[in-house]
Each structure stands twice: as structure tokens, then as C-alpha cells.
Backbone as JSON, one array per atom type, in Angstrom:
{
  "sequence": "XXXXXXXXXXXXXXXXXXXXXXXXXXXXXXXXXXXXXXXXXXXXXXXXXXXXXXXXXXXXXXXXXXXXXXXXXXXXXXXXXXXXXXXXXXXXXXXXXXXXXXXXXXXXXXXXXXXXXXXXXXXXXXXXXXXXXXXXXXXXXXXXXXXXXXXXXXXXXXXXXXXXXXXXXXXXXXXXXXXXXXXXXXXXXXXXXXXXXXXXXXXXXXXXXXXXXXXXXXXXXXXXXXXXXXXXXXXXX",
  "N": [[30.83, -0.65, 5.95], [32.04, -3.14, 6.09], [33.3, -5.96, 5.35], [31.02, -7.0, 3.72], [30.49, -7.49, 0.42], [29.27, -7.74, -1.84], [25.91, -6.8, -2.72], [21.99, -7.48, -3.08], [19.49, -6.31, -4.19], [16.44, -5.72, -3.28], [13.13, -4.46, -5.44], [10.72, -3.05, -5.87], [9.07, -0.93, -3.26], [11.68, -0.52, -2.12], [14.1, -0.05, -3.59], [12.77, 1.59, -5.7], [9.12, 3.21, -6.67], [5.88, 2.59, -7.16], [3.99, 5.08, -9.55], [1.59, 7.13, -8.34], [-0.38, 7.68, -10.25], [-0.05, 6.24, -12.6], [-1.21, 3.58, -12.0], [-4.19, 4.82, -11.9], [-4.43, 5.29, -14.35], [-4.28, 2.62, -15.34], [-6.18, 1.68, -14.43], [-8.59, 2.99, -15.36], [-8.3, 2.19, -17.96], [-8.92, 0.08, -18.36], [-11.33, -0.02, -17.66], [-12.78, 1.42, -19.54], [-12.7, -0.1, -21.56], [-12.57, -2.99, -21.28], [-15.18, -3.01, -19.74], [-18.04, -5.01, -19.59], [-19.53, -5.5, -17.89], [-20.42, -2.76, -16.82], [-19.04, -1.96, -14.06], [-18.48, -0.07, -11.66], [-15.5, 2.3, -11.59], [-14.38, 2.66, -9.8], [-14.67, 0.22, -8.13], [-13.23, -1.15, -10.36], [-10.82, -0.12, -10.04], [-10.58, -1.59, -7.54], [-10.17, -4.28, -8.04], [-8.02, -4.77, -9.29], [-6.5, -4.47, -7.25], [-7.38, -6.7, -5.69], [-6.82, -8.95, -7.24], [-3.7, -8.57, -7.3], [-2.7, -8.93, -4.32], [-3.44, -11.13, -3.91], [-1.63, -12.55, -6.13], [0.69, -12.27, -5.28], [0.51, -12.88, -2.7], [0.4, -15.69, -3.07], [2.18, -16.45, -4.97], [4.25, -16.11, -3.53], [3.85, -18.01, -1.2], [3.81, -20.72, -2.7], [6.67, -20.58, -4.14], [6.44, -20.25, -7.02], [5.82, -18.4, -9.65], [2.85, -16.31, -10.72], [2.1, -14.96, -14.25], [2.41, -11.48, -15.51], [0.56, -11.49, -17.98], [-1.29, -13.18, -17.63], [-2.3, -12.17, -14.74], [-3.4, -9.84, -15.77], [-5.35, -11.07, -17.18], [-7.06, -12.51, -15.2], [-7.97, -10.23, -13.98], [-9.5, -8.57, -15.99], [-11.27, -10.82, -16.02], [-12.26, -10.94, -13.52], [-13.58, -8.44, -13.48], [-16.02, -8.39, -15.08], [-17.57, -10.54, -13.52], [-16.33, -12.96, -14.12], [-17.5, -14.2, -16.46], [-16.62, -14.18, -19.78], [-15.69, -14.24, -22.72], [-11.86, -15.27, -22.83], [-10.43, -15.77, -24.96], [-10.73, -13.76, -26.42], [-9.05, -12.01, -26.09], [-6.64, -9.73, -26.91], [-3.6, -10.36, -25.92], [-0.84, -9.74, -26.21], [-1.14, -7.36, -27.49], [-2.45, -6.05, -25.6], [-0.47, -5.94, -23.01], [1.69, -4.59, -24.17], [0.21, -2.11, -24.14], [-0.04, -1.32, -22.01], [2.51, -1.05, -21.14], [3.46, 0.74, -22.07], [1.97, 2.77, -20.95], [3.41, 2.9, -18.46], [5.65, 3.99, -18.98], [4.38, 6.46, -19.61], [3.58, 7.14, -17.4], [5.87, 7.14, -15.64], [7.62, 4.93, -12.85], [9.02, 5.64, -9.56], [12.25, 6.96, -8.15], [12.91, 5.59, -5.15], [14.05, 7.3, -2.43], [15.37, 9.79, -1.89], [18.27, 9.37, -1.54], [18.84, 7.15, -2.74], [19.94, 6.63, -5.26], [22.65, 7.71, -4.79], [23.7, 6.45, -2.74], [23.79, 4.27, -4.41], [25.82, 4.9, -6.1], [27.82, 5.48, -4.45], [28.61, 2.59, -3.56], [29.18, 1.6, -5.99], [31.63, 3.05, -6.05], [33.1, 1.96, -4.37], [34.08, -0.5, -5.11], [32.26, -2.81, -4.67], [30.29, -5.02, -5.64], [26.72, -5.41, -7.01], [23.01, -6.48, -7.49], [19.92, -6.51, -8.78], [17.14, -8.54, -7.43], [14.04, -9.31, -7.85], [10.87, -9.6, -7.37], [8.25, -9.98, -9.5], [5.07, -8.26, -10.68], [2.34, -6.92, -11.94], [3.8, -5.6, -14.09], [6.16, -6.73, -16.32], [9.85, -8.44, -15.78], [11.06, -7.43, -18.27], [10.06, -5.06, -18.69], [10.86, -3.56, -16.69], [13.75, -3.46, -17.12], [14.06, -1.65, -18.76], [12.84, 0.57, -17.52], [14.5, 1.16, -15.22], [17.05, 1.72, -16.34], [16.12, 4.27, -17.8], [15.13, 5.91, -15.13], [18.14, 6.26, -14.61], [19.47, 4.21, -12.65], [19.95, 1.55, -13.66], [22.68, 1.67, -14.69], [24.05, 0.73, -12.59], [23.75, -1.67, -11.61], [25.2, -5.29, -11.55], [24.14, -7.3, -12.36], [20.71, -8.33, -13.28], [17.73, -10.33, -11.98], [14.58, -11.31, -11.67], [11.77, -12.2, -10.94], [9.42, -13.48, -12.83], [11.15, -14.07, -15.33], [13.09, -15.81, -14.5], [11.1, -18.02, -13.76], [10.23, -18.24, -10.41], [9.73, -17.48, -7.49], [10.84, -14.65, -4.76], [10.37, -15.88, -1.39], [11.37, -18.09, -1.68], [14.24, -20.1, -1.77], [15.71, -21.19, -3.82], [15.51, -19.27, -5.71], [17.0, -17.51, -4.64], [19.78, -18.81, -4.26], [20.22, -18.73, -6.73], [20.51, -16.18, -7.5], [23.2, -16.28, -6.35], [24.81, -17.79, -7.0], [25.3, -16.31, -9.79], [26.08, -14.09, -8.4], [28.75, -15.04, -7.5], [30.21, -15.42, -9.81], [30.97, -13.18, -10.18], [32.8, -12.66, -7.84], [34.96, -13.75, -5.73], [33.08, -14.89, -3.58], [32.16, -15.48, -0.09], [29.34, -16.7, 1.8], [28.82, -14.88, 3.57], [29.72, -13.01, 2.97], [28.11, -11.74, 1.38], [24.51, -9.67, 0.83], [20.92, -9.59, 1.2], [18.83, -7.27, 0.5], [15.41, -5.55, 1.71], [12.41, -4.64, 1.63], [10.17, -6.45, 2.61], [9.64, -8.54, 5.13], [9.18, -11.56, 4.8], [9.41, -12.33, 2.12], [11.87, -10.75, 1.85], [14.03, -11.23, 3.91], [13.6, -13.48, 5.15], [13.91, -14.97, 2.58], [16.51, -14.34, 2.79], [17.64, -15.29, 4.83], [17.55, -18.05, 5.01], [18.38, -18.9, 2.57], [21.03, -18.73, 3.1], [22.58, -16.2, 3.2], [23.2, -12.88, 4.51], [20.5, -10.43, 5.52], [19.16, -7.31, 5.11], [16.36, -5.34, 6.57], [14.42, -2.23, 5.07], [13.03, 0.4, 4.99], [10.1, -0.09, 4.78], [9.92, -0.53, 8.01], [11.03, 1.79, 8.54], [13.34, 2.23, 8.31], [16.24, 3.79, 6.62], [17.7, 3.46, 3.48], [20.22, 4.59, 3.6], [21.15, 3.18, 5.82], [23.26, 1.08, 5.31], [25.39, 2.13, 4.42], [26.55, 2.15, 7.33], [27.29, 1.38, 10.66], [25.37, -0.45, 11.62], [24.05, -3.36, 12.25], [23.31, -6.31, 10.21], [20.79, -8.64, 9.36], [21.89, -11.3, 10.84], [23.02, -14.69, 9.13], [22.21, -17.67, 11.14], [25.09, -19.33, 12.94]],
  "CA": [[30.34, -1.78, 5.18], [33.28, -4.12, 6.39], [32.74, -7.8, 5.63], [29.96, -6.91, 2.82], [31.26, -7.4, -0.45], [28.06, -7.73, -2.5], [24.51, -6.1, -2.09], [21.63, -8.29, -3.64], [18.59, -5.39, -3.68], [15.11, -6.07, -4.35], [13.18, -3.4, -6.28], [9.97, -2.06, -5.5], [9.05, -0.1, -2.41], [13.11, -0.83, -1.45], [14.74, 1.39, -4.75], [11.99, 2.97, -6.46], [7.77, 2.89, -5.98], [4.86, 2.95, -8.35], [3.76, 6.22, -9.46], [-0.02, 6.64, -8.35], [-0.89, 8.27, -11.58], [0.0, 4.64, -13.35], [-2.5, 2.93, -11.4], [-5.28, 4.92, -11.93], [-4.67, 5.27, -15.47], [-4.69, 1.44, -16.09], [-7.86, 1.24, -14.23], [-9.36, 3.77, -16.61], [-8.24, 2.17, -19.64], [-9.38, -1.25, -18.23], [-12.94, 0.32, -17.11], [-13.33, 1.9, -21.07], [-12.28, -1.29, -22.79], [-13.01, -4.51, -20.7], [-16.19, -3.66, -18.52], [-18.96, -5.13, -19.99], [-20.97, -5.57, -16.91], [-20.55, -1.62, -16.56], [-19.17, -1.51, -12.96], [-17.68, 1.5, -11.38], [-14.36, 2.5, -11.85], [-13.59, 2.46, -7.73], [-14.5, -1.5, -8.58], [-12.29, -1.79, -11.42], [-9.58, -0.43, -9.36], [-10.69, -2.88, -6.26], [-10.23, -5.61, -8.5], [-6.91, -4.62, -9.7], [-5.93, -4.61, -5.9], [-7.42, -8.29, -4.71], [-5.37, -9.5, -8.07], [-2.42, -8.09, -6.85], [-2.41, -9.19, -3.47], [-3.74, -12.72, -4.22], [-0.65, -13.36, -6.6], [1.94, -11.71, -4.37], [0.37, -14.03, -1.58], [0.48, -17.15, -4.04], [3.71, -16.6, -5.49], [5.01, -16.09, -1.83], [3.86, -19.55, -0.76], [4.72, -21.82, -3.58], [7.98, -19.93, -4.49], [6.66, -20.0, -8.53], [5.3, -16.83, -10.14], [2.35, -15.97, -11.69], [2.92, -13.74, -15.44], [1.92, -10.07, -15.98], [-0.74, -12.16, -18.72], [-2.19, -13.91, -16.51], [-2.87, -11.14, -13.92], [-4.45, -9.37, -16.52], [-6.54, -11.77, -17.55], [-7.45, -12.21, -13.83], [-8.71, -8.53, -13.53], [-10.77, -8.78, -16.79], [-12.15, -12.16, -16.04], [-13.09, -10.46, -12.35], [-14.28, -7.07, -13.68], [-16.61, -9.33, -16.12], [-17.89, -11.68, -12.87], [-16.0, -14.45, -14.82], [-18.64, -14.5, -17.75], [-16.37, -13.6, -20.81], [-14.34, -15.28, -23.39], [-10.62, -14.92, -22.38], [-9.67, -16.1, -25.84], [-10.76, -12.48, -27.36], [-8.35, -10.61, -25.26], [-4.81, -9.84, -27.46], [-2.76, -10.15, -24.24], [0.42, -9.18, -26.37], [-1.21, -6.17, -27.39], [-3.19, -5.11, -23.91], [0.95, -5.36, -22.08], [1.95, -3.85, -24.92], [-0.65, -0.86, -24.25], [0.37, -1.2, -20.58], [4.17, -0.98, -20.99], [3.46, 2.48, -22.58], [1.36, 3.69, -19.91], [4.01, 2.7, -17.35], [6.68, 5.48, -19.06], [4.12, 7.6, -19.38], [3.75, 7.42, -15.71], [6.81, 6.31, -14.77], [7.95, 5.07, -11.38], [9.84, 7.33, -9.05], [12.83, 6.63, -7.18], [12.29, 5.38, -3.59], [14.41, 7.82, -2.24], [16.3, 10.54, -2.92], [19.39, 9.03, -1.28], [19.12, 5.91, -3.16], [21.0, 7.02, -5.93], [23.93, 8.85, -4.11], [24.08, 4.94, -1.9], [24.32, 2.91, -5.28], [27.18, 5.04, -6.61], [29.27, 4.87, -3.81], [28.92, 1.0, -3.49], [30.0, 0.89, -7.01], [32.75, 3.56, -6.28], [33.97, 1.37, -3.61], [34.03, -1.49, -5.71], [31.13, -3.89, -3.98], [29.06, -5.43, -6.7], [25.54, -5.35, -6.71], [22.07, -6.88, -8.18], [18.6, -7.02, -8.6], [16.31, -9.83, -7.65], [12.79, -8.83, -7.46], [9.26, -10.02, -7.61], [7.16, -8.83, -10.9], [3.65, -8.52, -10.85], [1.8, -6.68, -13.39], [5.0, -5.58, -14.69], [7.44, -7.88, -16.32], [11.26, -7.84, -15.98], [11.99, -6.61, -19.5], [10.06, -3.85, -18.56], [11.6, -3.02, -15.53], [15.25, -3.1, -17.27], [14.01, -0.13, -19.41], [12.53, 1.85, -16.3], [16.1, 1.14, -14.4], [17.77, 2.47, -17.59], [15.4, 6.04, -17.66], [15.94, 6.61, -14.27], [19.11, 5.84, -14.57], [19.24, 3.24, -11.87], [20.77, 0.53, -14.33], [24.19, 1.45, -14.86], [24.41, 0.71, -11.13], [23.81, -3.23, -11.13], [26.2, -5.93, -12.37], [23.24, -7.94, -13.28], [19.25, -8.4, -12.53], [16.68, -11.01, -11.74], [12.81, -11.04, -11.97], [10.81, -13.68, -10.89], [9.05, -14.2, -14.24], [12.24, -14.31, -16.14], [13.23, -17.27, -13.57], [10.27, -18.7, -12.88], [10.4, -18.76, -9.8], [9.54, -15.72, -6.79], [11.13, -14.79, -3.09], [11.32, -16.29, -0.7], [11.86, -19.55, -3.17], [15.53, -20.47, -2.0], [16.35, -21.2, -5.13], [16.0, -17.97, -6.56], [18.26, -16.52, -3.68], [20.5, -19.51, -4.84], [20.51, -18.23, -8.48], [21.59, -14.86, -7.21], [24.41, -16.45, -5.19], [25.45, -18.43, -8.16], [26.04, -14.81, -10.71], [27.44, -12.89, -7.37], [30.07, -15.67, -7.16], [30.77, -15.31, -10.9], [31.87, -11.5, -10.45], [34.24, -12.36, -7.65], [35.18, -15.27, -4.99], [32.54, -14.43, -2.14], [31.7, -16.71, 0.73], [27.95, -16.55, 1.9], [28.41, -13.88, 5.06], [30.09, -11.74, 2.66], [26.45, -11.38, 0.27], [23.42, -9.12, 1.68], [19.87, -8.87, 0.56], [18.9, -5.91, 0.87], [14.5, -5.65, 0.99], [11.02, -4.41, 2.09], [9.22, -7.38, 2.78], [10.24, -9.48, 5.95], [9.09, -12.55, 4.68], [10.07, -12.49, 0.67], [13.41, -10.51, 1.58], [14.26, -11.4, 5.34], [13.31, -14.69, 5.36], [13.78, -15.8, 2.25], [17.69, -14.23, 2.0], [18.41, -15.98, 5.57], [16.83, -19.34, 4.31], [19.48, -19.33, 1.29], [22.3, -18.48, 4.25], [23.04, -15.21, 3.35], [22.72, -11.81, 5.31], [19.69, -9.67, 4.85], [18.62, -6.06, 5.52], [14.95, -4.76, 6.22], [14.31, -1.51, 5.16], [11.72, 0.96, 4.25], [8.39, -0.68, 5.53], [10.47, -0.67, 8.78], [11.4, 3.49, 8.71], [15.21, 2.21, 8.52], [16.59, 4.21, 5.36], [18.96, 2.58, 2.65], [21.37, 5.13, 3.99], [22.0, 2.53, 7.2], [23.87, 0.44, 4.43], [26.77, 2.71, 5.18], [26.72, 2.45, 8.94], [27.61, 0.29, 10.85], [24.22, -0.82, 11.86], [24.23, -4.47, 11.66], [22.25, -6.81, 9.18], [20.03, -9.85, 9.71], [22.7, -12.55, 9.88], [22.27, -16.03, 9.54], [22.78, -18.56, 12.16], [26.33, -20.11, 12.45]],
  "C": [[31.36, -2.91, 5.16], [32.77, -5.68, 6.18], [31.23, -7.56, 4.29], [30.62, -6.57, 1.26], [30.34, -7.7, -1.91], [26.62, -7.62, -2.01], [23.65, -6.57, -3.18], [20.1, -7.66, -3.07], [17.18, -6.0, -4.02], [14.39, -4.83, -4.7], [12.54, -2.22, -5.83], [9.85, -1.72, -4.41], [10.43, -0.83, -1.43], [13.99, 0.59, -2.34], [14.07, 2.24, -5.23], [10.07, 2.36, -5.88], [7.04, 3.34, -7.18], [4.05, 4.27, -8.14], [2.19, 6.09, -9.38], [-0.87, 6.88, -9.43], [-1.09, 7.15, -12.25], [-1.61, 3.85, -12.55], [-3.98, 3.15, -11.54], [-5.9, 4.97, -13.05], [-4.91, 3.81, -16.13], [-5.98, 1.4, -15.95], [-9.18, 1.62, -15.39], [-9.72, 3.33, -17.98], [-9.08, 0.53, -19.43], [-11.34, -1.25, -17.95], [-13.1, 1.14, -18.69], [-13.56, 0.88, -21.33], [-12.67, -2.54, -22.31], [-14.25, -4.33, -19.57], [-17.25, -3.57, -18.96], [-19.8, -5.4, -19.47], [-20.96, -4.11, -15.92], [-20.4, -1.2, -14.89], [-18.16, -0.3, -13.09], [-16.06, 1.29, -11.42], [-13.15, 2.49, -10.63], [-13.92, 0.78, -7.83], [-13.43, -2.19, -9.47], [-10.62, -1.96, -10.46], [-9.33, -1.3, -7.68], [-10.05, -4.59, -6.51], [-8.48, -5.88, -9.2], [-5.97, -5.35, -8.53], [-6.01, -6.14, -5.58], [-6.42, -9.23, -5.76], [-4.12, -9.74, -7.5], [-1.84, -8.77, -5.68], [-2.63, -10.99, -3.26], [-2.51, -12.85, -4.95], [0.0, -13.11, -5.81], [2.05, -12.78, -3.32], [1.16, -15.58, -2.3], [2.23, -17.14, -4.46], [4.87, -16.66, -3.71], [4.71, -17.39, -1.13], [4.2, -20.56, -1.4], [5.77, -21.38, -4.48], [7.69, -19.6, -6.32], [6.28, -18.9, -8.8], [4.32, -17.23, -11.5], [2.75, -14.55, -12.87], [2.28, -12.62, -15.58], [0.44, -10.46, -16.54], [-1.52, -12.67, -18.2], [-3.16, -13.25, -15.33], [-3.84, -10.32, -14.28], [-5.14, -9.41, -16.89], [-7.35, -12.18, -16.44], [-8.49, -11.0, -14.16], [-9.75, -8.78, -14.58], [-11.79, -9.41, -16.34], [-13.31, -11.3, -14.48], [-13.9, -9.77, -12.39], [-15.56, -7.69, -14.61], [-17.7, -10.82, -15.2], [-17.47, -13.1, -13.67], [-16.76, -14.78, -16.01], [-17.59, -13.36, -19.06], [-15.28, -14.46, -21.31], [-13.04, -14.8, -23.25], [-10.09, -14.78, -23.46], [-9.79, -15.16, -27.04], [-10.12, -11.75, -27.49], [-7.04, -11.17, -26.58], [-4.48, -8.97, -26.43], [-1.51, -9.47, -24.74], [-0.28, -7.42, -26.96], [-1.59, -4.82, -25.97], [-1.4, -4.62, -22.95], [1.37, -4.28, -23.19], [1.85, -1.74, -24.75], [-0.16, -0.74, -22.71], [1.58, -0.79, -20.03], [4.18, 0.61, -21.55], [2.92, 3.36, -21.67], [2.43, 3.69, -18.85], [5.05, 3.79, -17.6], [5.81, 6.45, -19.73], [3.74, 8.01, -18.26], [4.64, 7.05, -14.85], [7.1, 6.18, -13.57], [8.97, 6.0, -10.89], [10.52, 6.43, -7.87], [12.44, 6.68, -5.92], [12.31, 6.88, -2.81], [15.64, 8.58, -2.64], [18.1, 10.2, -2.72], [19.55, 7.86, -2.46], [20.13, 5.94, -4.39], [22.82, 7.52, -5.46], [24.42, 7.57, -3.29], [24.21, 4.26, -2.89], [25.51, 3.4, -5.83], [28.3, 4.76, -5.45], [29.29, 3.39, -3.59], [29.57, 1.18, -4.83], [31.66, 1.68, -6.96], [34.06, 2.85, -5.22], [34.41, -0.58, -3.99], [33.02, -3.14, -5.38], [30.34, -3.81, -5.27], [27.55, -5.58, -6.13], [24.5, -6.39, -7.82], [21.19, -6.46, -7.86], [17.76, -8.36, -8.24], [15.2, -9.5, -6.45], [11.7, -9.73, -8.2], [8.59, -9.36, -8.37], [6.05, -9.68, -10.59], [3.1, -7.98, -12.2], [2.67, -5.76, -14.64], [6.17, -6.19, -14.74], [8.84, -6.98, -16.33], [11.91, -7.21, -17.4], [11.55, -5.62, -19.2], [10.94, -2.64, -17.87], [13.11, -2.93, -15.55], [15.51, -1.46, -17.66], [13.93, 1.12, -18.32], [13.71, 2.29, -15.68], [16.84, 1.98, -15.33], [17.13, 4.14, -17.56], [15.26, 6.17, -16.63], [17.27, 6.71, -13.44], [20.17, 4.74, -13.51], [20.49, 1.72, -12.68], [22.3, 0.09, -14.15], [24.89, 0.86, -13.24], [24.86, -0.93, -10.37], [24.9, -4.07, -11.94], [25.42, -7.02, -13.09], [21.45, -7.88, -12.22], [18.82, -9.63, -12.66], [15.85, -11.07, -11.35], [12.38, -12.99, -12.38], [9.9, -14.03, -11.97], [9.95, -14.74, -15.35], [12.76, -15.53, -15.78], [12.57, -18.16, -13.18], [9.9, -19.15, -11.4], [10.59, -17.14, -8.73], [10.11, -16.03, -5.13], [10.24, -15.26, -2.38], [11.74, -17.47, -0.96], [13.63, -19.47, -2.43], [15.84, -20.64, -2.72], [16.35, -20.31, -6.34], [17.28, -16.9, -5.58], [19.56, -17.38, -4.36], [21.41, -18.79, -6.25], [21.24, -17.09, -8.64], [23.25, -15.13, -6.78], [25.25, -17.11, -6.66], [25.9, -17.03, -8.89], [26.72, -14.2, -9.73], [28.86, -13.66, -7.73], [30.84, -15.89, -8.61], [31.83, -13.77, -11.02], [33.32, -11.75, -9.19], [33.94, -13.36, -6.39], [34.58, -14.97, -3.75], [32.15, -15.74, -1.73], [30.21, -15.55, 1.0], [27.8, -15.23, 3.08], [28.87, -12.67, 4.55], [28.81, -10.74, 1.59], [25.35, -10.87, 1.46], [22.79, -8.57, 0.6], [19.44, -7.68, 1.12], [16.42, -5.76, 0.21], [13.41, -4.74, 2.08], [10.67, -5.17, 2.96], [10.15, -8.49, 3.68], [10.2, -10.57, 5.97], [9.48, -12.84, 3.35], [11.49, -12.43, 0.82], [14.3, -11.33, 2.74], [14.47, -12.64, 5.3], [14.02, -15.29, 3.83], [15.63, -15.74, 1.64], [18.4, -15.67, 3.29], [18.35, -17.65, 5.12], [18.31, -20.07, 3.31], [20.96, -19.3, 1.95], [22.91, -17.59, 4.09], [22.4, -13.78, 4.44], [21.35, -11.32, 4.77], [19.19, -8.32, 5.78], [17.41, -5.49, 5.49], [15.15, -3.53, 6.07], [13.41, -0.87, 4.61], [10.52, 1.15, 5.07], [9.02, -0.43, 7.11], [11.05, 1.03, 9.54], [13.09, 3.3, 9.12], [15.6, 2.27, 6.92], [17.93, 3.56, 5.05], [20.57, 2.7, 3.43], [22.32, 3.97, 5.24], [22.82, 1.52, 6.32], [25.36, 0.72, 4.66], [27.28, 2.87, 6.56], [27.13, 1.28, 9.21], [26.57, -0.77, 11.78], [23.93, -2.41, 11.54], [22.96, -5.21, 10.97], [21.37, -7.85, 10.1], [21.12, -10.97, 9.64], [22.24, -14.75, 10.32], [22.87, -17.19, 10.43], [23.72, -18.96, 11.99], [26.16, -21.41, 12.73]]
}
């Protein structure tokens, strides 16, 4: 890991992955409670999906981020063909009810290495972060989850594109990262590497900001190559 002196991870299917149990249980609770034009429950969770992939898209082209609330009110409004008052829903109670289902299904580390690769970065003194993309789970949530599977103690700080306004491949959330790395200790830009999934959020949007970046995962290249000497994505000189 020569020349890498901070690792700048993003979250989901990179560190950990949503448990499928969660998913099917929102649908459930969203197909009791919000479907008043009685569709099926393989619809509810269809509608969960085009949500999902519609903000992810959206937030991925104009770098801002849509909120957890919003998404949710999405899915209703969809599951509902758009015919229902929005202004019935208590949105702080529905996350509320959602943030409970998520540790009672909590997510599950990526891999089983991934743990055993964030301690030795910290045992070798390389600082680290988060800076990930939230969808229907916000970043306060996702401090707690990091914390119960003990994931947390690992970063020197996080960032969540709702907390920032603002989602990968956005340069100026890679920026924002580069700004706190360079608070923990005097790095130049070739010495920072994102570390992601997604070749156009992580890939693109770490080289963009002029730092390194690493695909892995989606790609069948495990965290573990972190320790090799397998080289990164780097960015043009």
C-alpha cells in the first residue's frame, strides 16, 4: 500500500449489503398500511425498485440527492397510482417505523475479509472514511448500523449524501472528503484513494476530483487487493 496514505470507502455493496429480509419486510408493511388501490405485494415491491433506481439515476446526474422522505413518499404516491393525499402520511413517524425494521434486519458485512482489511489500515496508521450515497436510508442511520456491526470504530470520519446535499460523482462531494482527509494529516491528491462499487459514482467521480480510485466488488476484485500491489485507477498527470 506504498504511496496510499488515506482510503476514502463508499458503503453499500463495497463494505456491507442490504439484508434481503429488510426489503421484503418494508414491502409488507407498505402493502398493509399504504395500498389503497389493493395491488399485489410483488407490485409493491416493483415499485420500491423503479423508486430506487430512478433516484440513484437522478442523483447520479445532477450530483444533488434526493431524501429517504421523499422516496417514500414516491413509493406510496406510486403504489396509490398518484391519487392520494401526501399530506396524511407522518413521514417522521413511517422512517421512524423504517429505521426499526432496518436493525431488525440488519445489513451484513460485504465480506468477511472486510473487517480483518479495515483493522490493519488503521494498525498501519492510514486514515480512512466514508462517503456514500443514501437512499431509503439516511446517514444517521447508517452511523448506528456501522456502530452494531462494529464497522465504525474503523473510520476517522463519514459522509452521506443527504447529510451534504449533494451525491457521487458530484466533485464537490469528493472535494469535501479531500478537505477532512487533509485535516487528519498533510496529504497531496495521489496519496488519497476511493475505494467503490459503482464505476461511474466511485471511478469516475473519485478521478474527476483528481484523486486515485479502486473498483471493486461488482468487478469480482476483492477489498483484499487493497493490500497488494495491484494498482489503482490513477488520475492523469
Amino acid at each position: 500500500m506504498t504511496g496510499h496514505q488515506h482510503y476514502s470507502f463508499d458503503l453499500w455493496l463495497t463494505l456491507i449489503k442490504s439484508n434481503p429480509l429488510f426489503k421484503k419486510q418494508r414491502s409488507k408493511y407498505f402493502h398493509q398500511h399504504f395500498n389503497f388501490h389493493h395491488i399485489s405485494l410483488e407490485e409493491v415491491e416493483l415499485k420500491f425498485r423503479s423508486v430506487d433506481v430512478m433516484c440513484n439515476a437522478i442523483n447520479e446526474r445532477t450530483g444533488k440527492n434526493i431524501d429517504a422522505d421523499e422516496m417514500y413518499l414516491m413509493v406510496i404516491s406510486e403504489i396509490n397510482n398518484n391519487q392520494i393525499n401526501l399530506h396524511d402520511i407522518d413521514i417522521d413517524q413511517l422512517y421512524a417505523t423504517m429505521e426499526a425494521l432496518v436493525f431488525d434486519y440488519m445489513p451484513q458485512v460485504y465480506d468477511q475479509d472486510t473487517i480483518n482489511l479495515l483493522a490493519q489500515l488503521k494498525n498501519q496508521g492510514i486514515t480512512t472514511n466514508i462517503l456514500s450515497n443514501t437512499g431509503f436510508i439516511k446517514g444517521i442511520t447508517l452511523r448506528k448500523v456501522l456502530q452494531e456491526l462494529t464497522l465504525g470504530q474503523y473510520f476517522d470520519f463519514q459522509l452521506y449524501s443527504d447529510e451534504a446535499g449533494m451525491s457521487k460523482p458530484n466533485p464537490a462531494f469528493f472535494e469535501l472528503m479531500i478537505s477532512q482527509a487533509r485535516q487528519l494529516a498533510n496529504l497531496e491528491l495521489k496519496e488519497i484513494t476511493h475505494v467503490g462499487d459503482n464505476p461511474k459514482a466511485d471511478v469516475e467521480g473519485a478521478l474527476r476530483a483528481g484523486v486515485n480510485a479502486k473498483l471493486i466488488n461488482s468487478n469480482q476484485i476483492s477489498i483484499l487487493t487493497l493490500n497488494s500491489h495491484e494498482p489503482s485507477h490513477l488520475f492523469p498527470s
